[in-house]
mmCIF file of the C-alpha atoms, coordinates in Angstrom:
data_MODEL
# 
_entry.id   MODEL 
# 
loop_
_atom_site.group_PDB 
_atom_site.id 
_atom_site.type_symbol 
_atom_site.label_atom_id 
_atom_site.label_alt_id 
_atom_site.label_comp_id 
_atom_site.label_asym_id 
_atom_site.label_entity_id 
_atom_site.label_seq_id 
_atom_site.pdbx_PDB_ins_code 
_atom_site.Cartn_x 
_atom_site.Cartn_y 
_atom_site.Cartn_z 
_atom_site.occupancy 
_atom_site.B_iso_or_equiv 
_atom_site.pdbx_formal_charge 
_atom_site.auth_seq_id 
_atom_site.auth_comp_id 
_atom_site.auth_asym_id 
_atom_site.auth_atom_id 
_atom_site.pdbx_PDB_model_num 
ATOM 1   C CA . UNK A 1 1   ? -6.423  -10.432 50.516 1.00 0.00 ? 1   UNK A CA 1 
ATOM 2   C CA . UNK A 1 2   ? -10.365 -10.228 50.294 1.00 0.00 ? 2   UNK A CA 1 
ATOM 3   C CA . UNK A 1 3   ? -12.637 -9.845  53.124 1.00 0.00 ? 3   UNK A CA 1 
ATOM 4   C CA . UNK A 1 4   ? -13.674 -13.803 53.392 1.00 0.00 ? 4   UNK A CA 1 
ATOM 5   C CA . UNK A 1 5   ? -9.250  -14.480 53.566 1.00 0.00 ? 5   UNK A CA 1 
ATOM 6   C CA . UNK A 1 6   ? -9.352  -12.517 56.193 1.00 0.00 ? 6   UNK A CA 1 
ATOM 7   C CA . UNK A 1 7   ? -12.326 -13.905 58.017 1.00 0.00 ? 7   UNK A CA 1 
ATOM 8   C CA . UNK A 1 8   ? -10.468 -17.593 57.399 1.00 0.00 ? 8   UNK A CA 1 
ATOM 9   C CA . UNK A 1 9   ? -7.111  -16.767 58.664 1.00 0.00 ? 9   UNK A CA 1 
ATOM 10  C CA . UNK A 1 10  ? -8.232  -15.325 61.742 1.00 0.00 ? 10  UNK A CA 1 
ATOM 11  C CA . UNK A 1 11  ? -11.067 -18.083 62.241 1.00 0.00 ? 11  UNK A CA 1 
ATOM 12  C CA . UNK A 1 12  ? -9.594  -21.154 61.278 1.00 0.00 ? 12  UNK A CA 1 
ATOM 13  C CA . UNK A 1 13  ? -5.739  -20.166 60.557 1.00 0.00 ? 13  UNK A CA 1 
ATOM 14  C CA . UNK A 1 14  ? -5.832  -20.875 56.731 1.00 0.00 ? 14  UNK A CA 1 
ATOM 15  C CA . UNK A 1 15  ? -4.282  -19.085 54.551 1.00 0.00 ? 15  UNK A CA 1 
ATOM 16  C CA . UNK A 1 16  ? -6.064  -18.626 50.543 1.00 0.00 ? 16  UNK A CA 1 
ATOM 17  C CA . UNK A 1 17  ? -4.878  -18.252 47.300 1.00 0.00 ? 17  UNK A CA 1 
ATOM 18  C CA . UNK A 1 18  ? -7.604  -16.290 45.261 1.00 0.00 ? 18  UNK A CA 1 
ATOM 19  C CA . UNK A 1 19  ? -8.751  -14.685 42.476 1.00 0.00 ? 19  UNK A CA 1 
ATOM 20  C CA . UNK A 1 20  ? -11.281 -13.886 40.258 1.00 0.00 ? 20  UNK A CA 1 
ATOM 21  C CA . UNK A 1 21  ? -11.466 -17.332 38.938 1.00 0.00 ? 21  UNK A CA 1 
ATOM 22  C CA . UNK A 1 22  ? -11.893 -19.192 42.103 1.00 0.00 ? 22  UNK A CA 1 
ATOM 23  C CA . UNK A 1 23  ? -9.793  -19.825 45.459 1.00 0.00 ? 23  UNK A CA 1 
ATOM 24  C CA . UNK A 1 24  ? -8.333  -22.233 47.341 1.00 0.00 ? 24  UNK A CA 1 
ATOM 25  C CA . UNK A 1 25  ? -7.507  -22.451 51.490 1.00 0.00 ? 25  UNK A CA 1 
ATOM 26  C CA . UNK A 1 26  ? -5.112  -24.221 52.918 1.00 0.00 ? 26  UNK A CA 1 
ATOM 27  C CA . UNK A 1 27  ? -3.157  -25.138 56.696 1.00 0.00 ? 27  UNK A CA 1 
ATOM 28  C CA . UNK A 1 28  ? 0.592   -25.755 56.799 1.00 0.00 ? 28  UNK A CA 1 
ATOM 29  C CA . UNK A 1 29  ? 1.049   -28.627 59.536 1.00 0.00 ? 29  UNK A CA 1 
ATOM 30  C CA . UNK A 1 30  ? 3.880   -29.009 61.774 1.00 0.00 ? 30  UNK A CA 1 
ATOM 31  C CA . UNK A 1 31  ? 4.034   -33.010 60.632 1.00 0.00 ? 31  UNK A CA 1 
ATOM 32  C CA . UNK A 1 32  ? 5.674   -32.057 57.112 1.00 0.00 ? 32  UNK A CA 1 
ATOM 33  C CA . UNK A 1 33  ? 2.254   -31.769 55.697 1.00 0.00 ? 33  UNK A CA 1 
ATOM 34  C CA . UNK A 1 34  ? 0.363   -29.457 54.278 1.00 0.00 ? 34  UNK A CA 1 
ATOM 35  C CA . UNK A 1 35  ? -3.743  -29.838 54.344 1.00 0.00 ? 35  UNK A CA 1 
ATOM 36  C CA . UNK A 1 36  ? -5.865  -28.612 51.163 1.00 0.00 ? 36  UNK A CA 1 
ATOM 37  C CA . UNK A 1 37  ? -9.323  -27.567 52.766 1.00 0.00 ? 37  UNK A CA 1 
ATOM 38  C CA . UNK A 1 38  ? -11.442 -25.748 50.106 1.00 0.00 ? 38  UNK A CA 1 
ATOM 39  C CA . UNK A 1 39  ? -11.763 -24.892 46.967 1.00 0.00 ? 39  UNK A CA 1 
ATOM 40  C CA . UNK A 1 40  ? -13.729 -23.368 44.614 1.00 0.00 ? 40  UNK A CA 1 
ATOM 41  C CA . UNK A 1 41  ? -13.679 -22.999 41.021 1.00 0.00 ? 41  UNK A CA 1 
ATOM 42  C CA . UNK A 1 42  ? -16.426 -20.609 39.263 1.00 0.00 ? 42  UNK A CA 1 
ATOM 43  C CA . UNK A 1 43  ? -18.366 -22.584 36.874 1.00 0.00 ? 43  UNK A CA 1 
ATOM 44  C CA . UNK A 1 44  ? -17.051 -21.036 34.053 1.00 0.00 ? 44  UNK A CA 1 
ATOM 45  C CA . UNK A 1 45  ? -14.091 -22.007 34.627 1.00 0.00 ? 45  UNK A CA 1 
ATOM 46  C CA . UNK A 1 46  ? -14.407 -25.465 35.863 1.00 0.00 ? 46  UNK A CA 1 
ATOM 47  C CA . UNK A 1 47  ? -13.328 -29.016 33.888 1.00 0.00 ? 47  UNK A CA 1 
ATOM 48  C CA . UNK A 1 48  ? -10.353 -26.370 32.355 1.00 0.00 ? 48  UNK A CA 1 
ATOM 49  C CA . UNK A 1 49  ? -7.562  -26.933 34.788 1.00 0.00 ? 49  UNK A CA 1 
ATOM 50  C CA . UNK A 1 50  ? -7.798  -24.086 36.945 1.00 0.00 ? 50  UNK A CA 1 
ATOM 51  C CA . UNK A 1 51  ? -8.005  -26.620 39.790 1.00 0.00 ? 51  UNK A CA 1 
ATOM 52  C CA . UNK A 1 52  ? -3.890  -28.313 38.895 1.00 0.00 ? 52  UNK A CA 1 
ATOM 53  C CA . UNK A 1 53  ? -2.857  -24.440 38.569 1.00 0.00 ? 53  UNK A CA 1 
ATOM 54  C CA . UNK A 1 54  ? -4.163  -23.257 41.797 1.00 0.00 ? 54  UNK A CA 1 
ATOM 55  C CA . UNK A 1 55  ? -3.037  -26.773 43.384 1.00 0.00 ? 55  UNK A CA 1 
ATOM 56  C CA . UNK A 1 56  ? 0.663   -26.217 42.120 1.00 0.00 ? 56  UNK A CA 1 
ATOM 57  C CA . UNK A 1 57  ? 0.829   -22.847 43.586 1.00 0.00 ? 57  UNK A CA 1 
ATOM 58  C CA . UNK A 1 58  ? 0.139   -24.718 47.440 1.00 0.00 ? 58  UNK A CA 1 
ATOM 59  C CA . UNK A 1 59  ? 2.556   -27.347 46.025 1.00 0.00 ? 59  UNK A CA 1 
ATOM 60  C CA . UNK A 1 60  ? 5.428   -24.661 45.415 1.00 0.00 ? 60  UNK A CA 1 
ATOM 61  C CA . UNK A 1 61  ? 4.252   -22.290 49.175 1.00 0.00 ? 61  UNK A CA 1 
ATOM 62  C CA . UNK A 1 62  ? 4.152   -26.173 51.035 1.00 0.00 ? 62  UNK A CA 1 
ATOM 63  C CA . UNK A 1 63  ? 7.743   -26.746 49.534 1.00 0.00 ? 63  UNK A CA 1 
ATOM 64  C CA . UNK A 1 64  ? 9.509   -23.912 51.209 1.00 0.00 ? 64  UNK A CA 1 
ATOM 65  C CA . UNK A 1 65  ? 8.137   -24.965 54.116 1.00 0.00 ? 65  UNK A CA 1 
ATOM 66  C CA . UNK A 1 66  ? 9.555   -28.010 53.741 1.00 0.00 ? 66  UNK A CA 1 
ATOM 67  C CA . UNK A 1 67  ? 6.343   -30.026 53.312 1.00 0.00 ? 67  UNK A CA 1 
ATOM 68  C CA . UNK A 1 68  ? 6.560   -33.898 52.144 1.00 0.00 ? 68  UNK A CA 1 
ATOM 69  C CA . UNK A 1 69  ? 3.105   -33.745 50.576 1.00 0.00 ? 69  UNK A CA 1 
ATOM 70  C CA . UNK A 1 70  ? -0.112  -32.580 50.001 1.00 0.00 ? 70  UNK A CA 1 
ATOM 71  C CA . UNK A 1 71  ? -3.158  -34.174 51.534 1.00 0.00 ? 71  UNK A CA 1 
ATOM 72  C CA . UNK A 1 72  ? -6.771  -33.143 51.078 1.00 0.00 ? 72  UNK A CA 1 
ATOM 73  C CA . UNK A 1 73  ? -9.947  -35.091 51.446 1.00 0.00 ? 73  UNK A CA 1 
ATOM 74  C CA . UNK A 1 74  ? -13.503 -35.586 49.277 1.00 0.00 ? 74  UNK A CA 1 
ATOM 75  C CA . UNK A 1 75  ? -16.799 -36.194 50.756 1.00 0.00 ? 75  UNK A CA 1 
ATOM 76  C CA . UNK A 1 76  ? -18.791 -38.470 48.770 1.00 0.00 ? 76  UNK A CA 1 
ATOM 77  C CA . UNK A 1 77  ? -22.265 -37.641 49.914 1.00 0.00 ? 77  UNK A CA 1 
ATOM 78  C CA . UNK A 1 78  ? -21.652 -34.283 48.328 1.00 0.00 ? 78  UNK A CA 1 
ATOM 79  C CA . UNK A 1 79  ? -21.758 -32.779 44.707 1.00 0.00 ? 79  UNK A CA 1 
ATOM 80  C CA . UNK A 1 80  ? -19.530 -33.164 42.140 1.00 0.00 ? 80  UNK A CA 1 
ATOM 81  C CA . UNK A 1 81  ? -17.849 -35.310 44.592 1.00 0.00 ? 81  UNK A CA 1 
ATOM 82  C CA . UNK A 1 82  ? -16.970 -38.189 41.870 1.00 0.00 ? 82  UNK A CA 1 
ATOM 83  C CA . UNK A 1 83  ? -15.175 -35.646 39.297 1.00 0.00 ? 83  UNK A CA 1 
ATOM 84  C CA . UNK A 1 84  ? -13.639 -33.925 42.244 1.00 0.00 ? 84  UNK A CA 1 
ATOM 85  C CA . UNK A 1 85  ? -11.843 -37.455 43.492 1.00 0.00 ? 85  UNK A CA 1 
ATOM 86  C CA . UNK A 1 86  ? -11.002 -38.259 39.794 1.00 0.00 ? 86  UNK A CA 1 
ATOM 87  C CA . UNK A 1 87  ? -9.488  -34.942 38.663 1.00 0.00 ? 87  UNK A CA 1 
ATOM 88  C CA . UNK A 1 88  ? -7.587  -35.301 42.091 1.00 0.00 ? 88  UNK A CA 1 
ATOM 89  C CA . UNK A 1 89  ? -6.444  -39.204 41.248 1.00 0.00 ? 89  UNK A CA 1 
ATOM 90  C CA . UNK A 1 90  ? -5.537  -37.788 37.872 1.00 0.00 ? 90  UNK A CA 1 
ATOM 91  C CA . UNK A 1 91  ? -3.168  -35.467 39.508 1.00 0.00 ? 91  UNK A CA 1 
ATOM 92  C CA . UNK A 1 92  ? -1.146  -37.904 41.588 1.00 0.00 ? 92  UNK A CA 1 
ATOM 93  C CA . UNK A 1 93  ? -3.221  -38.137 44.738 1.00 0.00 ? 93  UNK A CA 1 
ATOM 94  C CA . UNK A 1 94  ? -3.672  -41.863 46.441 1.00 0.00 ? 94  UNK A CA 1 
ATOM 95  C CA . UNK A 1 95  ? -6.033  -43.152 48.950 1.00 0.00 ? 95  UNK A CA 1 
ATOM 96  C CA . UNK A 1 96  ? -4.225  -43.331 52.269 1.00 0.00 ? 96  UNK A CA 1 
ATOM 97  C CA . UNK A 1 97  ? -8.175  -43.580 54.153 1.00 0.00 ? 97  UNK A CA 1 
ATOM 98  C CA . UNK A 1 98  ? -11.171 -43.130 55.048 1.00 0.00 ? 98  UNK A CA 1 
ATOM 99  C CA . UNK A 1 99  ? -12.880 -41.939 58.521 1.00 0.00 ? 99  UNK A CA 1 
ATOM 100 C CA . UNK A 1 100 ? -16.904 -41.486 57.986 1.00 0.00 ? 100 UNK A CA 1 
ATOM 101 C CA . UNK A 1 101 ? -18.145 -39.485 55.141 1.00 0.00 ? 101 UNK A CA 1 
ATOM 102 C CA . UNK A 1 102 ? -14.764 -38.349 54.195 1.00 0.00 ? 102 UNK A CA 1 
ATOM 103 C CA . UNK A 1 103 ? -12.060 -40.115 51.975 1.00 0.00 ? 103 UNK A CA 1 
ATOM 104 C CA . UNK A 1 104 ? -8.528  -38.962 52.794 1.00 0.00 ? 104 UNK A CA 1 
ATOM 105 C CA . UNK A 1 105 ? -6.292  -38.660 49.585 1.00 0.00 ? 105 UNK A CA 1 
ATOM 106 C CA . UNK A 1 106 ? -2.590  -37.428 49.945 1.00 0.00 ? 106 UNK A CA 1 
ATOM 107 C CA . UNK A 1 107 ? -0.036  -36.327 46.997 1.00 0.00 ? 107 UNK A CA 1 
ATOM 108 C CA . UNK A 1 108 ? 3.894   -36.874 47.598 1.00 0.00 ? 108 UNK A CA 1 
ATOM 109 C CA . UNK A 1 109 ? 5.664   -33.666 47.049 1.00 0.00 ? 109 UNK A CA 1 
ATOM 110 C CA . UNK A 1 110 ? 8.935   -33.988 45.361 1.00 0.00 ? 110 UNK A CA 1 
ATOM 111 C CA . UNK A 1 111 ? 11.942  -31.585 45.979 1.00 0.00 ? 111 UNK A CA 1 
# 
């Protein structure tokens, strides 16, 4: 694990999946959920599906803890906010809500 996975775990008590292509952090809740809260894709390597591959690998780690789904959420107010919520729509999230600047998307998992 790099330097920054350590810094999150032990700050904020998610654990990352990274690599030289981009990351992604995530918390495994005790409510059969787990929460997607960053990611990053370099540039590169963006609008090629690096985001569904690194999103099925938290899919597969949530399932073996038993996990129902896969919930996330998208600011609007920030950038690339609109392709972020599409690309996410596009791979089975739905809108379960909204609180302030944030909408709150969630993705059934299936065993």
């Amino acid at each position: 694990m790099s330097l920054f996975g350590d810094y999150i775990l032990e700050r904020e008590g998610k654990q990352i999946i990274e690599d030289e292509k981009g990351f992604i952090t995530y918390i495994i809740e005790g409510d059969g959920s787990c929460f997607i809260s960053d990611m990053y894709i370099i540039p590169e390597e963006r609008h090629r599906g690096y985001g569904k591959i690194l999103m099925d690998k938290v899919g597969i780690i949530a399932k073996k803890y038993d996990c129902i789904c896969l919930t996330t959420t998208v600011c609007p107010t920030t950038e690339g906010s609109t392709h972020a919520l599409k690309s996410a729509l596009n791979y089975g999230f739905r809108l379960v809500n909204n609180i302030d600047d944030l909408i709150i998307i969630q993705k059934s998992l299936e065993k």
